[in-house]
N, C-alpha and C positions, 0 to 999 in steps of 0.2 A: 504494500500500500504506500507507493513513494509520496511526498508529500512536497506542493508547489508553497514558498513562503512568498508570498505579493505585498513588497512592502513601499509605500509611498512617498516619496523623496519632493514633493510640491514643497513652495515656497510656504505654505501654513503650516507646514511639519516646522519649517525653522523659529516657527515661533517661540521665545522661552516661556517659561513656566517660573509661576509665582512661586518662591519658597522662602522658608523662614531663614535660612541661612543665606545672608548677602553675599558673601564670599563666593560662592559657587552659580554658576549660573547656565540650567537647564536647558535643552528642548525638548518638544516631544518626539523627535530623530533619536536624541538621544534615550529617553524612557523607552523607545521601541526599538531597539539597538539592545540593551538591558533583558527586555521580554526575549530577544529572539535567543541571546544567551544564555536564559534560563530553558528555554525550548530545550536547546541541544545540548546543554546540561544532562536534562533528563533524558530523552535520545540513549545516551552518552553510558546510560545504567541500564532503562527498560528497555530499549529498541536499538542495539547496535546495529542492525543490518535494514533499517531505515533509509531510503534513497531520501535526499534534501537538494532542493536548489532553490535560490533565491533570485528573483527575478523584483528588478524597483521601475518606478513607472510616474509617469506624472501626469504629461500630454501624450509621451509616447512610450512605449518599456525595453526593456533593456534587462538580460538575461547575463545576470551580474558573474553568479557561480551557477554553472550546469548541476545537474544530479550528480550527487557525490556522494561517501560517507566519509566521508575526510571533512568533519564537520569545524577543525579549526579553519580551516582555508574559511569556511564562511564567517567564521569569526573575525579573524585577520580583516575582512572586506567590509565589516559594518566600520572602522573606524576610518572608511576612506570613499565612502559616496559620497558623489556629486548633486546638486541640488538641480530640481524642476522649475518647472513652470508653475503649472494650474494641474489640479488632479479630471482624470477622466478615466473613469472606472472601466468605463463599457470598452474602451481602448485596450486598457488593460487583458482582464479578461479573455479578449477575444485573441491578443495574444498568445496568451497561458495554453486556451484549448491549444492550438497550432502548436507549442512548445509538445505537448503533449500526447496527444495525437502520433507526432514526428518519433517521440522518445517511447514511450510505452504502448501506442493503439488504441483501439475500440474496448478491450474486452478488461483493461486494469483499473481498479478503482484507487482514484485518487484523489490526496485530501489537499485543499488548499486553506493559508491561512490568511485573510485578506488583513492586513497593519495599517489602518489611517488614521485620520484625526478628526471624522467624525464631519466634514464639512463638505456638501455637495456643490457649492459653489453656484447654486442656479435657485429659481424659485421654485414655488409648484408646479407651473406648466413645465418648468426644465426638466424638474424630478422626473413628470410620467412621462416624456422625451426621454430621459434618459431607460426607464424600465422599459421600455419598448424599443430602444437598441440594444437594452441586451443581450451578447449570443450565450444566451440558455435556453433551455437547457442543453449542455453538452451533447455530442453522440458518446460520450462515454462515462461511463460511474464514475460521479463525481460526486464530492460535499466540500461546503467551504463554510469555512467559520472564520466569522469576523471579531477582530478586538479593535474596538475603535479607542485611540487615546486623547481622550475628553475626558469633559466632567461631566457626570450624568446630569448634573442642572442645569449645562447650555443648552440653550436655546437649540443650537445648531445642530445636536445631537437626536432631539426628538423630530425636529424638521426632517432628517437622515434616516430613521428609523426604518419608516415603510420601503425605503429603498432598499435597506439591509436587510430585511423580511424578504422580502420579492426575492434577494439573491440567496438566499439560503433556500428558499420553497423551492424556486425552481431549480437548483442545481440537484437537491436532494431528491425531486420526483425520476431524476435517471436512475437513481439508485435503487429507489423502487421498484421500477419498471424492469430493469436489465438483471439484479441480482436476486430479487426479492426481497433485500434487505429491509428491516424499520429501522434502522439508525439514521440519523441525517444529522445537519452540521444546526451549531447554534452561532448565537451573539453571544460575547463575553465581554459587560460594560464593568469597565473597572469604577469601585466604590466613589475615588475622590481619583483627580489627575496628582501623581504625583509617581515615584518609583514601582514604592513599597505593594501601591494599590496595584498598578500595572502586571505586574509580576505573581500577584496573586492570581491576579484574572489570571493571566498564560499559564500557572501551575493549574488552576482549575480543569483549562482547557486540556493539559497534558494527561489530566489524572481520567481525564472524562473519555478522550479519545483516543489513548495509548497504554489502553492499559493491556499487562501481561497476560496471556489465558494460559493456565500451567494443567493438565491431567496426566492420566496414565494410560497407556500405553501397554495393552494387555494382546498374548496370545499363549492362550490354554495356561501351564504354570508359569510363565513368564512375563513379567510384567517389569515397566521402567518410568518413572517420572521424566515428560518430556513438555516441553512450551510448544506450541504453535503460535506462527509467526506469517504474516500477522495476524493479531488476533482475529478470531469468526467473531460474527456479526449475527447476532437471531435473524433469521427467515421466514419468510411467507413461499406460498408457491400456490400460482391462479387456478383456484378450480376449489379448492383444499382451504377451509377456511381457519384450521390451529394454524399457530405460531412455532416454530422449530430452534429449541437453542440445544446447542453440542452438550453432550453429557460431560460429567469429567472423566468419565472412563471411556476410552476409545476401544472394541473388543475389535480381534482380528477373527474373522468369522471364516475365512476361505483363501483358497490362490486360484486366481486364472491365468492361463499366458496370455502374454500382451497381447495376439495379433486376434485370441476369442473377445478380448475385451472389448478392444476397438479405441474408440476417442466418445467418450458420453460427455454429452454437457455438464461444466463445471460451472457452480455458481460462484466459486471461488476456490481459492489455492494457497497454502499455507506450506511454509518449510516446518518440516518435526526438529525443533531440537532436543538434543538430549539434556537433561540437569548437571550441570558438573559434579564430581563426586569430588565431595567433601572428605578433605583428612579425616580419619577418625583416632580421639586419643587415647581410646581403649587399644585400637591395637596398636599404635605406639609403643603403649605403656605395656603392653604382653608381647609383643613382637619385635615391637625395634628397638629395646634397649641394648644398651651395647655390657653383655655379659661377657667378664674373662674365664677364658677358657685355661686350660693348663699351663698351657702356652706361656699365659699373660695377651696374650692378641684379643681383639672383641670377637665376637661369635657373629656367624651367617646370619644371623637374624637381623642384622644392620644393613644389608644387605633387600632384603623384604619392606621395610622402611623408603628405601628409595624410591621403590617398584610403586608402593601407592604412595607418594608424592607426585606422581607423573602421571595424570590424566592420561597419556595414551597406552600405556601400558594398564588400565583398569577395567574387566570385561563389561559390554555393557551391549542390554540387547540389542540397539538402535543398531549400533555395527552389522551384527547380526544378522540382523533383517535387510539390511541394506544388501550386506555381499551376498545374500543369497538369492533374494530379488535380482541381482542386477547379472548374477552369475548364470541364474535360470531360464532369464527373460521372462517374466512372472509378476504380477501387480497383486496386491492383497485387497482384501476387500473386506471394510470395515465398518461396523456401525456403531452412529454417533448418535442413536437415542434411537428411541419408539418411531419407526417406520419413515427411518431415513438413513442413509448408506453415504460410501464413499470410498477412493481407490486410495493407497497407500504403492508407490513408487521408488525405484533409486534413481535419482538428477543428480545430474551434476553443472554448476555453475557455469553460464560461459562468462569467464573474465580472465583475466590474469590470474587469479586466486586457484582459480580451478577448484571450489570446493565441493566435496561430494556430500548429500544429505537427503533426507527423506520426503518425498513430496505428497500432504494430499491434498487429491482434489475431491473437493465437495460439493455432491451431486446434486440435483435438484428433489427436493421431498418427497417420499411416497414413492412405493417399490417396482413401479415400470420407468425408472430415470433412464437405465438402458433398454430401449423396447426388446432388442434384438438378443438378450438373454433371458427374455423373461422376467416374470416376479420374483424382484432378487428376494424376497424371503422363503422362497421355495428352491431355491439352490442347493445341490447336495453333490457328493462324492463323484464325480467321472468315473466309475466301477462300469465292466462290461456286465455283471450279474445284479446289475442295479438300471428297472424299467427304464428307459428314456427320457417317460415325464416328467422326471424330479431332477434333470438338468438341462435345462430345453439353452445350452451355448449351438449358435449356430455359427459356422466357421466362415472366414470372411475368403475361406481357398476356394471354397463352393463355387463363388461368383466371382474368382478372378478374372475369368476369359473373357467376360464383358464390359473389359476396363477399368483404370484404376477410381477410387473411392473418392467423392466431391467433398471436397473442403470449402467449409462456407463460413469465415472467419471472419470474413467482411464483407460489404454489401456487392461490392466490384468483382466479391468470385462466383457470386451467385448471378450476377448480370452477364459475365463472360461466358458461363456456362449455356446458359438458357441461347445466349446471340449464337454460340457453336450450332445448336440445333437450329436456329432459324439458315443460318450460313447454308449447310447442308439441304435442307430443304429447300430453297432457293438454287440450287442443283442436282436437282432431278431429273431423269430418271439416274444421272452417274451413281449420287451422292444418297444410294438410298442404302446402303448396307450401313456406312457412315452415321446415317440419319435414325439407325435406329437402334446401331449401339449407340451414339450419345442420349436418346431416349430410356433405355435399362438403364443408363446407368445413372441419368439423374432420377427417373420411376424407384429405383431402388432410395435414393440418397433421400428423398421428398417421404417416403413409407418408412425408413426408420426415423427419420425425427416427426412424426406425425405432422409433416406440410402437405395433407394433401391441396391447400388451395393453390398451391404451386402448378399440379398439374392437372386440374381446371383452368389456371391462366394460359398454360403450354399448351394445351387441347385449344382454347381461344384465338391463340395466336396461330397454329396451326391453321385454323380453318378462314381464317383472314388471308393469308398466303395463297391458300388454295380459290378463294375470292379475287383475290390481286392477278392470275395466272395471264398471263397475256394468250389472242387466239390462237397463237403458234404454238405453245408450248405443247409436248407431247401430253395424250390422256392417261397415260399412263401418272404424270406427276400429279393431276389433281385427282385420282385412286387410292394415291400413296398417301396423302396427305388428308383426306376424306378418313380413312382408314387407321390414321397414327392418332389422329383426332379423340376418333369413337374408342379405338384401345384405350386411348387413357382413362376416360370416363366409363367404362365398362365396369358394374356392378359388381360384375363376378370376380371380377380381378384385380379390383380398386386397393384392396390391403394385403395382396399375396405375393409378399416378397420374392418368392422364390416363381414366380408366373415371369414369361422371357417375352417379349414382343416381336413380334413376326412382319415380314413384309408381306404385304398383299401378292399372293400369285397371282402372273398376268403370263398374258402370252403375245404380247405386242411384239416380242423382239420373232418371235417364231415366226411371227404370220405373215410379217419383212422381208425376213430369210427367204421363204418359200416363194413370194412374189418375184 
């Protein structure tokens, strides 16, 4: 959950701040300079492996430090920004997405912290001018929490209000939508303008929306204290009207191999870390003293002392489950409360770092998140003396031959695919073998994730093409296409994955010949 810091360098940030010590003399740059230190502070204990960039902005912005976790560099850089002009949020903003978008995609949710001074610089008609350029909501899970640095009794602060509303509603309704999440972002009005108050508000904020999720990590007698990171977020899922939050026990219920499992939609994704083990000074005091031997030399057990002092030398399941997973090709499959699941992974990091660690992903609620294996609570043993029905994995070898498997990660893979079918169809009679394997194989892709209105529109579009035909065009192409049309809408066949599409026999090309 990397996190955008939006902080505002306009000419009202340089304003000072009344205090009782004359000697010293404030801004509110500077109290927000202070917050963002206490931010990464805490980062710095709770959330090491937190992405941060900070990006300042006034009339225009400017992407100070990229995502890092080398959270001094962003330190180092608060005590050397350059001042704005005039603040303009909506500017801002519409930055950020593009920042992000570029850096992480559609599918990451990410938390922004918007740092101003509370002043919109416009009236009321400006105000709903300005809510009405705002680009929100994102296309991607986003929340953003505002800490304005004011005093809650200006003026200029309750005039701002309804704008800071508006930008928190609508950024959080993506979150909504896309993850199922109910968490969304707030306001954080510090008590009075001054350090002390400011810094409260951001620990609030830090405590509210970074907190640690710590359970265990169970399979049969084995069990291990481990964090997920980032934290899970309670769920919803449309249709399904409870609430879903992660248990603290994660149980390891099964193995499948990767290629049965497939890629099921993730609501989200979390690294397992494991708990560092802690010295312990019983064994110490029983093991690692250093006893003379006859010698006079200490005894082997000084030796045993070192061994746990040294985190990698300390067995721990997480390992475990990692090198076996990753040595087997094999994903787990685990449940995080009453009738809701999720895959347990080996990843490994791409950076420099190269680190290896455990990934789950969590599925969407309620036991058909993969259709294409079934009611995952009815999963049982891959045994040949055990019926069929109690492991309904259907294998993705079955339907290799009809081409590779549609990834629809963004809206451009789903349009590129669909334009292939029109492409080919638009070249008929050559492009008809063409024309109807790209048809399996989106027919298939549209039946496991339950889109059939996908191919009601590709039936639509079909039959338009076949409308469009010019008189020359051979009869045979408006048969083909008459024909791929009604297949798709076909009752009988509408949810039967394993049903193949046929081209229409004709005997045009025979009866050519003959002539």
């Amino acid at each position: 959950m990397p996190t955008a810091i939006l902080l505002d360098v306009s000419l009202s940030m340089t304003r000072p701040v009344p205090t009782s010590d004359t000697t010293e003399s404030i801004t509110r740059l500077t109290i927000a300079s202070a917050a963002i230190n206490t931010f990464l502070d805490y980062l710095s204990v709770h959330a090491k492996l937190e992405y941060v960039a900070l990006i300042t902005f006034s009339s225009t912005y400017e992407v100070t430090v990229p995502f890092t976790r080398d959270y001094d560099s962003i330190k180092a850089k608060l005590g050397h920004l350059e001042e704005g002009d005039k603040t303009c949020i909506e500017t801002a903003l519409a930055g950020v997405n593009q920042i992000i978008l570029g850096e992480w995609g559609y599918q990451t949710l990410v938390q922004t912290i918007l740092i101003t001074d509370g002043t919109c610089g416009v009236g009321a008609i400006g105000r709903n001018r300005i809510i009405q350029a705002l680009p929100l909501p994102p296309s991607f899970p986003s929340k953003i929490h505002i800490l304005p640095i004011v005093s809650p009794h200006e003026s200029c602060l309750q005039h701002a209000m309804p704008l800071y509303q508006k930008i928190v509603d609508l950024a959080s309704s993506t979150v909504n939508n896309s993850t199922g999440s109910i968490n969304r972002g707030a306001i954080y009005c510090p008590d009075q303008l001054s350090v002390a108050a400011v810094v409260t508000a951001m620990t609030k904020l830090c405590e509210q929306q970074y907190q640690e999720f710590w359970c265990t990590l169970k399979c049969g007698q084995l069990e291990t204290k481990v964090q997920l990171f980032p934290a899970p977020q309670p769920a919803s899922h449309e249709g399904l009207a409870a609430t879903y939050t992660i248990s603290n026990q994660i149980h390891v219920v099964g193995f499948l191999q990767q290629q049965d499992l497939g890629t099921p939609i993730a609501i989200s994704k979390h690294l397992i870390i494991p708990q560092p083990q802690s010295n312990n000074n019983n064994n110490k005091e029983n093991f690692g003293s250093k006893t003379p031997t006859k010698e006079g030399s200490s005894s082997e057990t000084s030796t045993t002392d070192e061994d746990n002092t040294d985190p990698s030398k300390v067995p721990n399941f997480c390992v475990l489950l990692h090198g076996a997973l990753k040595v087997e090709g094999m994903a787990a499959i685990v449940q995080l409360g009453p009738e809701w699941w999720g895959t347990v992974s080996a990843w490994c990091e791409a950076s420099r770092a190269r680190r290896s660690c455990l990934l789950l992903a969590v599925l969407r609620p309620g036991a058909s998140a993969a259709p294409w294996l079934g009611p995952l609570d009815q999963l049982g043993p891959a045994d040949e003396s055990t019926p069929a029905e109690t492991f309904p994995v259907r294998s993705w070898r079955s339907y290799s031959s009809a081409g590779s498997a549609c990834a629809w990660a963004r809206p451009h893979a789903l349009l590129a695919d669909v334009q292939k079918v029109l492409r080919h169809a638009r070249k008929l009679p050559d492009k008809t073998q063409h024309l109807y394997k790209e048809l399996n194989r989106l027919r298939r892709a549209a039946i496991s994730l339950g889109f059939s209105e996908l191919l009601t529109s590709v039936g639509g579009a079909l039959e338009r093409e076949c409308a469009a035909l010019p008189s020359s065009a051979p009869p045979e192409c408006a048969l083909q296409l008459a024909h791929a049309a009604a297949a798709l809408r076909d009752p009988r066949t509408a949810l039967d994955i394993k049903h193949t599409l046929q081209p229409l026999a004709t005997n045009f090309t025979v009866t050519s010949m003959s002539h």
